[in-house]
C-alpha positions as CSV (number, residue, x, y, z in Angstrom):
1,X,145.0,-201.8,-178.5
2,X,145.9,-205.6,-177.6
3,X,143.8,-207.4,-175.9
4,X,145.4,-210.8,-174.3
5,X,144.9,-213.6,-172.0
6,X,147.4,-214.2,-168.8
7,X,147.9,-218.2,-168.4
8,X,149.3,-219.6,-164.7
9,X,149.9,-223.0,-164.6
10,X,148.1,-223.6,-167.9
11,X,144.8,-222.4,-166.6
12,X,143.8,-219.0,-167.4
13,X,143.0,-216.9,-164.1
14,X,142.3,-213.5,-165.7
15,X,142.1,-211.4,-168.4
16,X,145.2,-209.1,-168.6
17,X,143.9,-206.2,-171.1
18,X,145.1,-203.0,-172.7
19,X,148.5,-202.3,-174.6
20,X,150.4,-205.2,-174.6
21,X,152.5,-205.0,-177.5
22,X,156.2,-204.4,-176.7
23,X,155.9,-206.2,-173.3
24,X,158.9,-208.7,-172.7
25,X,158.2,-212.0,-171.2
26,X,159.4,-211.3,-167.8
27,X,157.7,-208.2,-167.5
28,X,154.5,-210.4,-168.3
29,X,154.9,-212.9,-165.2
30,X,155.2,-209.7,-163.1
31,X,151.7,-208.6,-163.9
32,X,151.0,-212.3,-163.2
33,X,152.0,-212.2,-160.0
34,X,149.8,-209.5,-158.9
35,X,147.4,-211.9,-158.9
36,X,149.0,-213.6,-156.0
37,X,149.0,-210.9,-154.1
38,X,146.1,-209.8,-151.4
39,X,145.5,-207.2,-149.6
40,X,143.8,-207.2,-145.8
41,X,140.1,-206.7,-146.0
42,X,139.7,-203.7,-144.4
43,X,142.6,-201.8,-146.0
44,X,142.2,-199.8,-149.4
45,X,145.4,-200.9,-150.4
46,X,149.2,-201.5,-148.9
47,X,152.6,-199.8,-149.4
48,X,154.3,-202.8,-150.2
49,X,151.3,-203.4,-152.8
50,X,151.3,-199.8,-154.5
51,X,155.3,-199.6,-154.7
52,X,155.4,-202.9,-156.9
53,X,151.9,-202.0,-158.7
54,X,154.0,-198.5,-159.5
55,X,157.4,-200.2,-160.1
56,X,155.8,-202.3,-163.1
57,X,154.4,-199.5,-164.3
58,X,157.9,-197.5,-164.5
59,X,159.7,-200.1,-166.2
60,X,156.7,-200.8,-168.8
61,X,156.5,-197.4,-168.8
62,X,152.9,-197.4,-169.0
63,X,150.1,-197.0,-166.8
64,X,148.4,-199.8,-164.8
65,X,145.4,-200.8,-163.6
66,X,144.5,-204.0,-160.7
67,X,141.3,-204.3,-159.8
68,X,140.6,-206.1,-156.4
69,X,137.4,-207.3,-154.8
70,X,136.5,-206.9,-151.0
71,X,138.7,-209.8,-150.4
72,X,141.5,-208.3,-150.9
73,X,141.8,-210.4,-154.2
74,X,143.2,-209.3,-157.4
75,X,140.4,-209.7,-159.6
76,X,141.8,-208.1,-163.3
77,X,145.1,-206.4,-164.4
78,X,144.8,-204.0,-167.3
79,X,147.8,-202.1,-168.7
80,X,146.4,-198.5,-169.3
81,X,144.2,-195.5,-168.0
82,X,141.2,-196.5,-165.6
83,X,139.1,-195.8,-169.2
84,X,141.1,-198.1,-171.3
85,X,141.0,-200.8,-168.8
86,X,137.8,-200.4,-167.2
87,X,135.6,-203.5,-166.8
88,X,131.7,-203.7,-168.8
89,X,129.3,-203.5,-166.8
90,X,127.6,-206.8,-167.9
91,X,130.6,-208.3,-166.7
92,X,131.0,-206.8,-163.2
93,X,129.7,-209.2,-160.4
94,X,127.1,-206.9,-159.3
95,X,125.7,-203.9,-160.8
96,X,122.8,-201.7,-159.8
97,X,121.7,-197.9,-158.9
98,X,121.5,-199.0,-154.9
99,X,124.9,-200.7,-154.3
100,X,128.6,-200.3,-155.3
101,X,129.8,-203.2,-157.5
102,X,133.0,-205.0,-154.8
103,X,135.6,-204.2,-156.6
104,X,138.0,-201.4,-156.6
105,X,141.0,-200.1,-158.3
106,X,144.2,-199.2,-157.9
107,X,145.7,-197.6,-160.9
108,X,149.7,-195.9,-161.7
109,X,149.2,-192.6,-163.6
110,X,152.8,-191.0,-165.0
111,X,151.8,-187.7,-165.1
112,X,151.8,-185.7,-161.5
113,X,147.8,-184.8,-161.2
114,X,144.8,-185.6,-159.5
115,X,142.5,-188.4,-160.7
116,X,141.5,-186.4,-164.5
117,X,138.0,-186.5,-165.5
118,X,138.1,-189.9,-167.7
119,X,139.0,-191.7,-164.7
120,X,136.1,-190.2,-162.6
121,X,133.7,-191.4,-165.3
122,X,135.5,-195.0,-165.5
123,X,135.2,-194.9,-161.8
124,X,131.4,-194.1,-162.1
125,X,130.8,-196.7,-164.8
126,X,131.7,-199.4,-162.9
127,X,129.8,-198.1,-159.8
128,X,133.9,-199.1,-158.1
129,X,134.1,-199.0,-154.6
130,X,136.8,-196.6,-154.5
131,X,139.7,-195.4,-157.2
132,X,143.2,-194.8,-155.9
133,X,145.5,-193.2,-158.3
134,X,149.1,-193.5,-157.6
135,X,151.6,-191.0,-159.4
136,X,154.8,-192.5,-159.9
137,X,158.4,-190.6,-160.2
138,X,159.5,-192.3,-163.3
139,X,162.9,-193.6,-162.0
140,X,162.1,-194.2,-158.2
141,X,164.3,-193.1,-155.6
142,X,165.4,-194.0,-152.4
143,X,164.2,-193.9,-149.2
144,X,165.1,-191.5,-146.2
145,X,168.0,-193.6,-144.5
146,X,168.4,-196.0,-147.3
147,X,167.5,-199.5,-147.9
148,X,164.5,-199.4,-150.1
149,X,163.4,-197.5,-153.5
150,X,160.3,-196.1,-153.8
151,X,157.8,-195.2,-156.8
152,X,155.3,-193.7,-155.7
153,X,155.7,-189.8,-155.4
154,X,152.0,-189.2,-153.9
155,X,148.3,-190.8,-153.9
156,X,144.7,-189.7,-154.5
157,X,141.7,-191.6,-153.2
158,X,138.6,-191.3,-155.2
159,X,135.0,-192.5,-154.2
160,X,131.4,-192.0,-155.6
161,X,128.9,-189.5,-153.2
162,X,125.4,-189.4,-152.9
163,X,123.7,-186.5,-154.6
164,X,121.6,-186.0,-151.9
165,X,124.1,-186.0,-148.9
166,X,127.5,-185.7,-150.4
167,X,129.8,-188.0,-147.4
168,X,133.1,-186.3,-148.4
169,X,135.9,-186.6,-146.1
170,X,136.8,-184.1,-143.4
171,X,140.5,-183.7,-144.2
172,X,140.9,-180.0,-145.6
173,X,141.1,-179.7,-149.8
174,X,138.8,-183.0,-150.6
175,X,136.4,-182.0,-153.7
176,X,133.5,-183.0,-154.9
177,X,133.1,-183.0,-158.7
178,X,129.7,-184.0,-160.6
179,X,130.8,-187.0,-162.8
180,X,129.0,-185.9,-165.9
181,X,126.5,-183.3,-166.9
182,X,122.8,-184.2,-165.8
183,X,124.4,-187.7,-164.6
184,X,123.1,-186.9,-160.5
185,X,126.4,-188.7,-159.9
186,X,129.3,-186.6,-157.9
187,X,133.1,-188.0,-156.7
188,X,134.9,-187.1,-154.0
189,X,139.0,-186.7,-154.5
190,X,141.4,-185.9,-151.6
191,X,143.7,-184.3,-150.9
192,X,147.4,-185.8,-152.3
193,X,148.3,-188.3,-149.2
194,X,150.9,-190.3,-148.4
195,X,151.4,-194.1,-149.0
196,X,151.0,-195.0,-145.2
197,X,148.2,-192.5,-144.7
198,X,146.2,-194.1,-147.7
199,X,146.8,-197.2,-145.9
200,X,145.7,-196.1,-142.6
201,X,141.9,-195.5,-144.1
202,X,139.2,-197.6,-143.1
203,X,138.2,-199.3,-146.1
204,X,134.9,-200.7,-144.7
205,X,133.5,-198.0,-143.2
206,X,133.7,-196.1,-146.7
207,X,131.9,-198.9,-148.5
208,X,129.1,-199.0,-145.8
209,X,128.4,-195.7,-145.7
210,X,128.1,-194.5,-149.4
211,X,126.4,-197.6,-149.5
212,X,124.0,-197.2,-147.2
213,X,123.1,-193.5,-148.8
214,X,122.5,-195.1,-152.3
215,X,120.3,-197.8,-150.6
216,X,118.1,-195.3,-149.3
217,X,117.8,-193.1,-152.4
218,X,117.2,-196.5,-154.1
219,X,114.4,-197.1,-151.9
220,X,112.5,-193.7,-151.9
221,X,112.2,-194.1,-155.9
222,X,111.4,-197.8,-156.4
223,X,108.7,-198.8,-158.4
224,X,107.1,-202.5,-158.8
225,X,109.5,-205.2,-160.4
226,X,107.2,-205.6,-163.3
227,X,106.9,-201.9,-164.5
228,X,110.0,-200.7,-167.1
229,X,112.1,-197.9,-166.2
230,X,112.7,-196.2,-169.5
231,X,115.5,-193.8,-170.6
232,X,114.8,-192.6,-174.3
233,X,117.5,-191.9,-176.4
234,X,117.1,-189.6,-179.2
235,X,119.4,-189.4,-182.9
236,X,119.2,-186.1,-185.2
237,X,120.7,-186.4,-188.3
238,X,121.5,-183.4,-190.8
239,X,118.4,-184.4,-192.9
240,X,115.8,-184.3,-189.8
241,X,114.1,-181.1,-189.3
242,X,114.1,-180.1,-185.4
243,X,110.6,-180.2,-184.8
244,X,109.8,-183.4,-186.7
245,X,112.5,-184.7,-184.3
246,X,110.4,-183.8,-181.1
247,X,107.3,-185.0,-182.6
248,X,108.7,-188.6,-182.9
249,X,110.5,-188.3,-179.3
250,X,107.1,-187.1,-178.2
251,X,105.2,-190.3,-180.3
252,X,108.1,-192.7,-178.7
253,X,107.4,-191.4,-175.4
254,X,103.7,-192.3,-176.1
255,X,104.8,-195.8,-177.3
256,X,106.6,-196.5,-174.1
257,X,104.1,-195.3,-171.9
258,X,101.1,-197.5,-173.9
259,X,103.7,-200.5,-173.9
260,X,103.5,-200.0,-170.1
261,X,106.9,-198.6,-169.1
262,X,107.6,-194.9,-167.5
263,X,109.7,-192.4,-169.6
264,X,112.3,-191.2,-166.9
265,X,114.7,-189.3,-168.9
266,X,114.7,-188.3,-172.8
267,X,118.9,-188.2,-173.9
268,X,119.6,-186.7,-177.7
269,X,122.4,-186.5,-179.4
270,X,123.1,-184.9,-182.9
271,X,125.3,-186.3,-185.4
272,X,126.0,-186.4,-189.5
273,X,125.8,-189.9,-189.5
274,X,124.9,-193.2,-187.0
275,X,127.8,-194.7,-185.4
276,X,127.8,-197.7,-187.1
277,X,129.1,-199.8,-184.1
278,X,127.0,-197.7,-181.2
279,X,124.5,-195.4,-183.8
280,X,126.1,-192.5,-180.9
281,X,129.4,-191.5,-179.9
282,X,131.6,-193.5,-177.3
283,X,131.1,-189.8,-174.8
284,X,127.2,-190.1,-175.5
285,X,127.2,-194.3,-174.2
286,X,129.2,-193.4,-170.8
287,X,126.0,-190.6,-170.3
288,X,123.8,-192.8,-171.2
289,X,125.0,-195.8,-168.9
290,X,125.6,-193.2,-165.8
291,X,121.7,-191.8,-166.5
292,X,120.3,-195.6,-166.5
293,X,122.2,-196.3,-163.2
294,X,121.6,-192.7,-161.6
295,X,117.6,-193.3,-162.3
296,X,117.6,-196.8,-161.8
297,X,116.3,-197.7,-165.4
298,X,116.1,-201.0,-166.6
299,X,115.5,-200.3,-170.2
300,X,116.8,-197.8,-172.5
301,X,114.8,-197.3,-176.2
302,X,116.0,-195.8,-179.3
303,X,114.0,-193.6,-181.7
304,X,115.5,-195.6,-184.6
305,X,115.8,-199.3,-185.9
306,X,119.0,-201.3,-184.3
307,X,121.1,-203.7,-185.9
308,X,121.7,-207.4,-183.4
309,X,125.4,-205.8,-183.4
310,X,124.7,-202.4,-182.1
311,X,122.3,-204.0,-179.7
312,X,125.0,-206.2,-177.9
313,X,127.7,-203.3,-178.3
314,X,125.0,-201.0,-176.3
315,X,124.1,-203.5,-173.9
316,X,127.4,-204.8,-173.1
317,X,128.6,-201.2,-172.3
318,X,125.4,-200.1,-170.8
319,X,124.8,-202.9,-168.5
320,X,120.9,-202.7,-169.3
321,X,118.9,-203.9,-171.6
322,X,118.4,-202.0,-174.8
323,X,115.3,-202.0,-177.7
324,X,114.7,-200.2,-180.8
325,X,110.9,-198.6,-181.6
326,X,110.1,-201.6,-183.6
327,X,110.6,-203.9,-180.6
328,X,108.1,-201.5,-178.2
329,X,106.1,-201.5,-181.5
330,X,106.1,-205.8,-181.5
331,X,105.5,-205.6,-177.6
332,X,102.5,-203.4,-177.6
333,X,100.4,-205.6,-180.9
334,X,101.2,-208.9,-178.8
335,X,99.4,-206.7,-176.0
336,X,96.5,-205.7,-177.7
337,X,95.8,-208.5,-179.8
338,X,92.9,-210.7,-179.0
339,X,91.6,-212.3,-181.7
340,X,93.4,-215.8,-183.1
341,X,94.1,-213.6,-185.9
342,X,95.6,-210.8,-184.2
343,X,97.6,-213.1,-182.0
344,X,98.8,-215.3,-185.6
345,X,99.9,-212.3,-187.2
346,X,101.9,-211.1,-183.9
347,X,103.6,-213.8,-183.8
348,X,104.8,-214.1,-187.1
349,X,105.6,-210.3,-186.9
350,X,107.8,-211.4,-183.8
351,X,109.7,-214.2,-185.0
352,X,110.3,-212.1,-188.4
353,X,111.8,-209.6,-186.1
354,X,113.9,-212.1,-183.8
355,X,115.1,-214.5,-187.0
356,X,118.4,-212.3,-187.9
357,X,119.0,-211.2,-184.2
358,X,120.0,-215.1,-183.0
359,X,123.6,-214.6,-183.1
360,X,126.3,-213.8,-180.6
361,X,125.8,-216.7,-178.5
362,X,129.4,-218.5,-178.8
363,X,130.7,-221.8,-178.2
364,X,128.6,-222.0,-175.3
365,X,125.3,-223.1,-177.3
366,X,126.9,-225.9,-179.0
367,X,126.4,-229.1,-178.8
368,X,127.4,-232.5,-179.5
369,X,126.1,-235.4,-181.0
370,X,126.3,-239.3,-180.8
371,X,126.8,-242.5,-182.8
372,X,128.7,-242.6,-186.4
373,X,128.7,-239.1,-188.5
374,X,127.7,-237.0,-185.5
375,X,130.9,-236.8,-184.2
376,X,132.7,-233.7,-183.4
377,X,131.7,-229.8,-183.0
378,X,128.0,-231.2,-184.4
379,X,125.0,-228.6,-184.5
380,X,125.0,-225.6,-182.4
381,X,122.0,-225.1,-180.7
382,X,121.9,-221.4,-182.2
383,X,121.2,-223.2,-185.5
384,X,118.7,-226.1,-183.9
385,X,117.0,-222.6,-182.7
386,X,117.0,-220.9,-186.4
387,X,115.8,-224.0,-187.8
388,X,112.8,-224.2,-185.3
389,X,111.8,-220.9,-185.9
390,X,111.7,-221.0,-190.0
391,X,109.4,-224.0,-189.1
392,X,107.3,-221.7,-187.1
393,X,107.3,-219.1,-189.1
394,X,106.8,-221.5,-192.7
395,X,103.7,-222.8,-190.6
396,X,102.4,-219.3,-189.6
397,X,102.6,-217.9,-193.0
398,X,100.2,-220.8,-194.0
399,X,97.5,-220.3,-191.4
400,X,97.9,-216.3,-192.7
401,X,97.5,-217.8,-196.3
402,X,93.9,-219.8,-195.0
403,X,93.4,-216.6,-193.1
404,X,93.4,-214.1,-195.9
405,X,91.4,-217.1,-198.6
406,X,88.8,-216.9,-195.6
407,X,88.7,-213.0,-196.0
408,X,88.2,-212.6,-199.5
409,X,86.0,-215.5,-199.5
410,X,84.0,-213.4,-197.1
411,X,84.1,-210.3,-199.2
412,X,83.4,-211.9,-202.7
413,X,80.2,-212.9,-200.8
414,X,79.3,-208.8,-200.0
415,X,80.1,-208.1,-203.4
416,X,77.9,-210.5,-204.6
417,X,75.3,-209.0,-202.8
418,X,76.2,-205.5,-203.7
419,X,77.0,-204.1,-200.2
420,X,79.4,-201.2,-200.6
421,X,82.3,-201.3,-198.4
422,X,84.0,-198.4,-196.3
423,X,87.2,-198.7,-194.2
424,X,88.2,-196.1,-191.5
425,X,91.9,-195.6,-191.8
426,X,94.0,-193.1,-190.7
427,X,97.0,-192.4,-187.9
428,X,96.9,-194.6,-184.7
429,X,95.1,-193.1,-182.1
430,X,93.2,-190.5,-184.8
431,X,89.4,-192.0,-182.8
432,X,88.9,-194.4,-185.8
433,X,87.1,-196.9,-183.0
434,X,85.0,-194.1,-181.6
435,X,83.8,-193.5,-184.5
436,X,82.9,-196.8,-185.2
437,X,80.8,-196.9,-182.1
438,X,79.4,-193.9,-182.5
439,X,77.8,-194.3,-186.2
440,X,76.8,-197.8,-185.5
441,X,76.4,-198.3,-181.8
442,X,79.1,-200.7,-181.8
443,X,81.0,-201.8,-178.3
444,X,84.7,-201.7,-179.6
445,X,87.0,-200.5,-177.0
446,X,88.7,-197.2,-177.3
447,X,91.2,-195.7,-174.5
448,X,93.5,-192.6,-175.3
449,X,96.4,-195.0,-176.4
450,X,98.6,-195.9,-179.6
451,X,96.9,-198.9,-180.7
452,X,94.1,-199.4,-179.0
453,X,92.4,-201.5,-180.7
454,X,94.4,-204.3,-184.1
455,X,91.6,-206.6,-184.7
456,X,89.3,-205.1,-187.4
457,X,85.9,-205.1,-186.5
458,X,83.3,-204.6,-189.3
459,X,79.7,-203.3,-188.7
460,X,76.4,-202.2,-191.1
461,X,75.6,-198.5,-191.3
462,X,72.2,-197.8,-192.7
463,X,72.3,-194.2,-194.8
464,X,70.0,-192.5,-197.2
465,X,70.0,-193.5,-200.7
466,X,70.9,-190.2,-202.1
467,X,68.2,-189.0,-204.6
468,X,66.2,-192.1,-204.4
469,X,64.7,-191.3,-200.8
470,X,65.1,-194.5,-199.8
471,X,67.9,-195.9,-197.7
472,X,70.8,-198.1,-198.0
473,X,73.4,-200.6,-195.9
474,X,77.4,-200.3,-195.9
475,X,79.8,-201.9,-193.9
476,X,82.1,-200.0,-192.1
477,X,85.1,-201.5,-190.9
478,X,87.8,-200.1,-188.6
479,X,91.6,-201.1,-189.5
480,X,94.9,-200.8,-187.6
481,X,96.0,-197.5,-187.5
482,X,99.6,-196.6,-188.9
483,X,102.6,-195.2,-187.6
484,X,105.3,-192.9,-189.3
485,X,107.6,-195.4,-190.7
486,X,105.5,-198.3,-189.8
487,X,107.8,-201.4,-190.0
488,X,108.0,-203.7,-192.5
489,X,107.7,-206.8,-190.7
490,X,104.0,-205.6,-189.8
491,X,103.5,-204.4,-193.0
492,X,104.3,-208.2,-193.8
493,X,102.7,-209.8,-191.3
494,X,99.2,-207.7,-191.3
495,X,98.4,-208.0,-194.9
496,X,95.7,-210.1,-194.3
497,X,94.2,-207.0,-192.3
498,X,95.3,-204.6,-194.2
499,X,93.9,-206.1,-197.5
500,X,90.5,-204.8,-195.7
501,X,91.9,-201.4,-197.0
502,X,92.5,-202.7,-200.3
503,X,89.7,-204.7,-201.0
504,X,87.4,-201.8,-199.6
505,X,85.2,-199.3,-202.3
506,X,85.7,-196.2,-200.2
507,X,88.5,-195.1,-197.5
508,X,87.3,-192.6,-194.5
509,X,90.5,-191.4,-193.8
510,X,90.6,-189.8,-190.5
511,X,92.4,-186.9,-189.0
512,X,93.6,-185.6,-185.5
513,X,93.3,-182.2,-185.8
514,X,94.2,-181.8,-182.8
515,X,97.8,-183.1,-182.9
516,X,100.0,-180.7,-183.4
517,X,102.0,-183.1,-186.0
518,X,98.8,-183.7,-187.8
519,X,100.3,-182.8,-191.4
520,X,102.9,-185.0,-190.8
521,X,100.5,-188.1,-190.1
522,X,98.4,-187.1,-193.1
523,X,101.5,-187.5,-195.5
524,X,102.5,-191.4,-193.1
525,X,99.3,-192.6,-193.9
526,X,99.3,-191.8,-197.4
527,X,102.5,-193.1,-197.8
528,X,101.4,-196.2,-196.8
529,X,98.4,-196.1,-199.0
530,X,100.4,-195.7,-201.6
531,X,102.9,-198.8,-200.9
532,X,100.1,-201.3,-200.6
533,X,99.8,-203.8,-203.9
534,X,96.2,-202.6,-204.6
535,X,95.5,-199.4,-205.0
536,X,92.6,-198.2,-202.5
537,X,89.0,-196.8,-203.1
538,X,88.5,-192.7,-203.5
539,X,88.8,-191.0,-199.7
540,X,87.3,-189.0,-198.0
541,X,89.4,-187.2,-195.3
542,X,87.3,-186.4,-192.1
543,X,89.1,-184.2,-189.7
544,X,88.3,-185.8,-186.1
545,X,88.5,-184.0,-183.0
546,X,87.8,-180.5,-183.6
547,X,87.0,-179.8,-179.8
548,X,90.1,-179.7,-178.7
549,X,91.9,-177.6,-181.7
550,X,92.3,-173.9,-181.7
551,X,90.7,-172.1,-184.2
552,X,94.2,-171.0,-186.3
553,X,94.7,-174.9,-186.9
554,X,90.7,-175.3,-187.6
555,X,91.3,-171.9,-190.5
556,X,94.8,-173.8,-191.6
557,X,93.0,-177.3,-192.2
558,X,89.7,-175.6,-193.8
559,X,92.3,-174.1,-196.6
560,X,94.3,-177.0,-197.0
561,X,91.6,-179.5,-197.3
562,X,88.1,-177.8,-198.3
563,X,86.7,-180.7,-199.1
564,X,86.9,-182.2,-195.9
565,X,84.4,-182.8,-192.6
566,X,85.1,-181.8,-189.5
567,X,83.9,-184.0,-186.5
568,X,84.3,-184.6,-183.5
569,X,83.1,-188.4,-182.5
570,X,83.3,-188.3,-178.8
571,X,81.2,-185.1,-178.5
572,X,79.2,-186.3,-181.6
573,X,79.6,-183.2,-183.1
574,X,79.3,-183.4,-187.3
575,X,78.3,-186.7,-187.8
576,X,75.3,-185.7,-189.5
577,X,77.0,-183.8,-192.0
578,X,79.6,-186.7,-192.5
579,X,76.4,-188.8,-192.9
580,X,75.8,-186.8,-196.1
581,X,79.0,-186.7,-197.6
582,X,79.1,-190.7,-196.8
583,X,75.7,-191.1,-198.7
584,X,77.1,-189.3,-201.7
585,X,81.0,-190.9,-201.3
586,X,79.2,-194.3,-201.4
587,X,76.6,-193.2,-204.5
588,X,80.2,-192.1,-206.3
589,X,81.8,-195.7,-206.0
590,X,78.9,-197.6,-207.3
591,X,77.8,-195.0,-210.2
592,X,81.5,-195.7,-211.0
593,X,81.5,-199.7,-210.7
């Protein structure tokens, strides 16, 4: 595939794109011309229009494309298919699930047969006002009393339909087809018609109408500008068990929905290996793209990290904008963070995460400068940008230097006094917080969400002294929970919080029984654990939530881990017995110091 520019009068008017290799020079100013040409603005096309479209195409002997707005202007040329040629959707002059984008297309096809699926789905893509697919003869021939050749054997007209009131023609033998599977998205094609009955069809009265359907199905399922319409897409590879799979679509879904945005439609694909262009397959984009413009999503996440290049490839053929888990990760921290640490650590999480992604912006960001030395290209203001940001970031990771001097400063002071230490850790959303309140009374705020709460929040405890009768203070601090494959620029950027794990005597490390991945988040968080530079303090694993777990999952955990403590904080159910196994956990770590 060549892709070339067509220069008229030294100024380029359009992009001419497809196969051009072989072309001759004159057959290049032919396809020039079509941009000269217009069409009236209630007509679909002409005869006199289609006959020289189709006579190109038989002497390049390749199929071709001109795409015209509702003007009557030719917009594009492409040589090849409606798919090879068809325009991105970031690149169209309007796009969206209410409204058709202007432009439509009238395209040569050498083979004698309605407009094939591909072309339905380019059609779709590009939300075109209509499709018209002319087959051409090959040689041409001539006209009925003489005096003219024609190339143009027969024509098909092609438009999108509403799936809720399908406005197909009335002329006998016009089908509907459904674009793609679970798109919502049908086509009608007619009949095969003659060149002066294509031309006889009232081109404006089409484009209202569908339009007007999609308006109103646009309307009955808007939501407010500021709340995400999310389409999760899904990757299993050979090495990912099924059901972990839907445990992490399941977690994403909860990632979304805590970041604020609404989980319309969950797409999966499986495949040996990520595409390393589009991480899924050039079939699995188009369904993508025609489920975000079907639903009217404005976002679409991935279950997986995203290179900056797959991100423009996706969003450039999408037409919406696309993230990666990390990114709704990043988005929901700069949510909940409150305190100047929270928010410093956020940051530098953020700009970690945007540093290698500043790229792809082209000429158009440079700049240039003035007086001697300066002259020329100069500094592109992608670079002023990187520069600006490793400042930022150089500055942050000084203040979360101070920040974590400050911290140990503050817990060489406990130890000093000989107050033992105990941090709850465990899997986001496990009730760490509400167990907090509950043993000590505290006010942190807890709400059924992935990261509630990223500040840590320390409080005393007063238990019994063991065998001495007497009783004894602890602090108890609450930590940020984890996440399977918790990314590294948090890791990075919260080590000043997460040193309160280190630095601790004990761990509590608490459970979700009543997750049903709550195996899987036992082996995350140790995981973790086990990558952080300081090895932690002896656990105790505390099994939260026992309320809502049936009782085969209560027998499984009881076997698996005997030396646990079942609770359940929000019922306060077990916390005396934890009390008891906290007394003796703490009497352990300071027999041992």
């Amino acid at each position: 595939m060549i892709w070339g520019a067509i220069y008229w009068s030294g100024t380029p008017i359009e992009t001419i794109f497809g196969n051009l290799q072989g072309l001759k020079s004159s057959q290049l100013k032919q396809l020039q011309r079509l941009y000269h040409q217009r069409i009236p603005g209630d007509r679909i096309t002409t005869p006199e229009f289609s006959q020289r479209l189709a006579a190109i195409s038989t002497e390049i002997n390749q199929p071709v494309c001109a795409y015209l707005n509702r003007r009557g202007q030719v917009m594009r040329v492409g040589v090849g298919t409606p798919r090879q040629t068809q325009i991105p959707p970031l690149e169209l002059p309007r796009y969206g699930a209410e409204r058709l984008s202007g432009i439509r297309c009238i395209a040569t096809n050498l083979k004698a047969e309605p407009p094939n699926e591909s072309a339905l789905t380019a059609m779709a893509l590009q939300r075109l006002d209509a499709l018209v697919v002319l087959n051409i003869t090959g040689t041409g021939f001539t006209k009925r009393g003489g005096g003219s050749t024609g190339y143009v054997k027969e024509s098909y007209l092609a438009h999108l339909v509403s799936n809720t009131k399908q406005l197909v023609s009335t002329q006998p033998g016009t089908k509907v087809n459904l674009v793609a599977p679970d798109s919502g998205l049908y086509s009608s094609v007619s009949p095969p018609m003659s060149l002066d009955m294509l031309s006889e069809q009232d081109f404006i009265d089409l484009v209202d109408s569908v339009e007007a359907e999609f308006q109103r199905e646009f309307v009955a399922t808007e939501v407010a500008a500021d709340h995400d319409r999310v389409v999760i897409v899904g990757i299993i590879t050979d090495s990912e068990s099924s059901q972990r799979f839907q445990y992490t679509i399941m977690e994403l879904a909860r990632l979304v929905d805590t970041a604020g945005g609404e989980v319309l439609q969950t797409l999966q694909q499986k495949r040996s290996r990520i595409h390393p262009q589009t991480v899924v397959g050039e079939g699995k984009v188009e369904e993508i793209a025609l489920t975000a413009q079907t639903l009217g999503a404005n976002l679409i996440v991935f279950d997986r990290d995203l290179s900056p290049a797959q991100v423009r490839n996706l969003e450039r053929k999408i037409g919406v904008r696309v993230v990666d888990r990390t990114e709704v990760i990043l988005d929901i921290f700069a949510q909940r963070a409150q305190s100047r640490a929270g928010k410093l650590q956020v940051e530098l999480a953020q700009l970690g995460y945007m540093m290698p992604r500043l790229s792809g912006r082209g000429l158009a960001m440079s700049r240039l400068g003035g007086g001697i030395g300066t002259r020329g290209p100069g500094e592109t203001k992608l670079e002023t940008e990187r520069r600006a940001i490793q400042k930022r970031i150089s500055r942050l990771q000084q203040e979360v230097n101070q920040l974590q001097a400050h911290r140990s400063r503050l817990r060489l002071r406990r130890q000093n006094q000989e107050v033992p230490s105990v941090a709850l850790v465990g899997y986001t959303n496990a009730g760490k917080s509400t167990l907090l309140n509950a043993l000590t009374n505290a006010e942190v705020y807890t709400a059924d969400q992935l990261f509630a709460t990223l500040d840590p929040t320390t409080r005393r405890l007063v238990i019994s002294d063991g065998d001495r009768g007497g009783t004894q203070e602890i602090l108890l601090t609450d930590t940020v929970g984890f996440i399977h494959e918790l990314p590294a620029s948090l890791m990075d950027a919260f080590r000043a919080t997460l040193e309160e794990v280190t630095e601790a005597d004990a761990l509590l490390h608490l459970v979700d029984l009543s997750h049903p991945a709550w195996l899987s988040h036992i082996r995350s968080v140790r995981e973790i654990l086990a990558q952080m530079p300081v090895t932690p303090g002896p656990a105790l694993v505390v099994f939260n939530k026992i309320d809502q777990a049936d009782s085969a999952t209560l027998a499984l955990a009881r076997e698996e881990f005997p030396l646990a403590v079942f609770i359940s904080a929000s019922q306060r159910l077990g916390l005396e017995t934890l009390r008891q196994r906290l007394t003796q956990l703490v009497q352990y770590v300071v027999d041992t110091r």
